[in-house]
C-alpha positions as CSV (number, residue, x, y, z in Angstrom):
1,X,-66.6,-23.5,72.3
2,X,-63.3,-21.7,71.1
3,X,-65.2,-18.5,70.5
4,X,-66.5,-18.4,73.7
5,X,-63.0,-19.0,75.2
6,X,-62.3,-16.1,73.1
7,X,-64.5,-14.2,74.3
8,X,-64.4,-14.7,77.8
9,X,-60.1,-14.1,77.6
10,X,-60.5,-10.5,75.5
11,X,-63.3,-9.8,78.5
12,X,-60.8,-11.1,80.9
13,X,-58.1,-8.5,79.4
14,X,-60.2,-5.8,79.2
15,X,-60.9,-6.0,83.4
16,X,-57.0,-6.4,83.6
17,X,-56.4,-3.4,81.5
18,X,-58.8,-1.5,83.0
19,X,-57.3,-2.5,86.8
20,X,-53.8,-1.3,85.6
21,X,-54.9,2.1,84.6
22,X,-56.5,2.4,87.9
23,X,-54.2,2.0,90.0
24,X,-50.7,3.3,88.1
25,X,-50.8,5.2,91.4
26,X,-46.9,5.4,93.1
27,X,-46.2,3.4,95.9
28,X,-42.6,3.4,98.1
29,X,-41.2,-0.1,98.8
30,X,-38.7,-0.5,101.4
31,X,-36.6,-2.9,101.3
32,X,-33.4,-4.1,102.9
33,X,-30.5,-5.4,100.5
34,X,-27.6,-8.1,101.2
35,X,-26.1,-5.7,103.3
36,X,-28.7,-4.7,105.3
37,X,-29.1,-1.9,104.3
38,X,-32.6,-0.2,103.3
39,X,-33.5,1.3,100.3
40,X,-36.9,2.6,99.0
41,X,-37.5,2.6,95.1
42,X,-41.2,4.3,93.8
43,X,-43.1,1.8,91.6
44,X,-46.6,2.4,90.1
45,X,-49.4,0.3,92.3
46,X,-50.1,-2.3,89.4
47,X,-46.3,-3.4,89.3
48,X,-46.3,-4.3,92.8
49,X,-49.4,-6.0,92.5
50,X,-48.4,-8.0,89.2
51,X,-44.7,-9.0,90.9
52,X,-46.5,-9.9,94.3
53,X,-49.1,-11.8,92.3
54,X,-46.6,-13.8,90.5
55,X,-44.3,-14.6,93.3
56,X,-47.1,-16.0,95.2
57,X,-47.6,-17.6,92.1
58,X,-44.5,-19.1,91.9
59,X,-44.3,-20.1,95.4
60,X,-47.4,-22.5,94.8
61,X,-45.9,-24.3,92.0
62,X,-42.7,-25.2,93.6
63,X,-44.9,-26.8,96.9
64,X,-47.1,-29.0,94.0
65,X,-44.2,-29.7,92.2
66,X,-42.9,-31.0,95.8
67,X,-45.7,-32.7,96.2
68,X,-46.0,-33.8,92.8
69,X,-42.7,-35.6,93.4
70,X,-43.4,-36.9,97.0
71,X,-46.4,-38.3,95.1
72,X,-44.9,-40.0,92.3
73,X,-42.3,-41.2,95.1
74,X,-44.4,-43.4,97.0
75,X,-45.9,-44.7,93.6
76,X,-42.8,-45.6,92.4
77,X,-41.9,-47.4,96.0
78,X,-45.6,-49.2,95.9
79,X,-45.1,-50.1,92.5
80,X,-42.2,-52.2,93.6
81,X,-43.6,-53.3,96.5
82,X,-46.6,-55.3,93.9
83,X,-44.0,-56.7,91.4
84,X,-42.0,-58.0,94.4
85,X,-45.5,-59.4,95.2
86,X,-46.5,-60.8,92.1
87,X,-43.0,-62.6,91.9
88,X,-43.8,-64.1,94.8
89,X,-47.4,-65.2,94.3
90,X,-45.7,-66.8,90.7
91,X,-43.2,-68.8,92.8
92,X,-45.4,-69.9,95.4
93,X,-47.7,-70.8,92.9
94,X,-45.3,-73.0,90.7
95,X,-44.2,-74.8,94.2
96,X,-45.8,-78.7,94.4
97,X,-48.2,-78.8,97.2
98,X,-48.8,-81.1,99.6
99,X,-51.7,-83.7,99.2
100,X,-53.9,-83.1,102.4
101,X,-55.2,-85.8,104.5
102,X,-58.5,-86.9,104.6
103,X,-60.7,-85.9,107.5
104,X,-62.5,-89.0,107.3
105,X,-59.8,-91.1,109.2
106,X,-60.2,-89.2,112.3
107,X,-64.3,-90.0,111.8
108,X,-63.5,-93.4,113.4
């Protein structure tokens, strides 16, 4: 199984590779800075593409991690909520009970 993991990432490199020589066409990105003010820089095609790729990347960790911690939130509050529960099925448990009457004296 590792060689074919192997395998399938130098395969997977070689398509990458092969994309960047493609495209290391130049491209103008505008831009506007603090100031507004714009500016245009020249980048080759596969730099935008990597930089857009990673930001989107990036992006769609921080919303799991949100969610990821949202999550582990409401575990954390439910988690509570069954202890608080369990204390109080111990207690209520460990309380005497009443005897109950029989139902054979209303019978008559």
């Amino acid at each position: 199984m590792p060689a074919i993991k192997f395998i399938l990432s130098i395969l997977l490199l070689i398509v990458i590779a092969s994309f960047a020589v493609q495209n290391m066409d130049s491209v103008e990105i505008s831009y506007y800075d603090l100031k507004l003010e714009l500016h245009t820089i020249e980048l080759p095609l596969i730099v935008v593409l990597v930089i857009s790729l990673v930001l989107g990347f990036l992006m769609a960790w921080f919303m799991g991690m949100f969610d990821r911690f949202k999550l582990k939130s409401t575990i954390r509050q439910q988690n509570r909520s069954i202890s608080s529960m369990e204390e109080e099925l111990e207690r209520l448990k460990s309380t005497p009970q009443l005897p109950t009457q029989a139902e054979s004296s209303t019978d008559s």
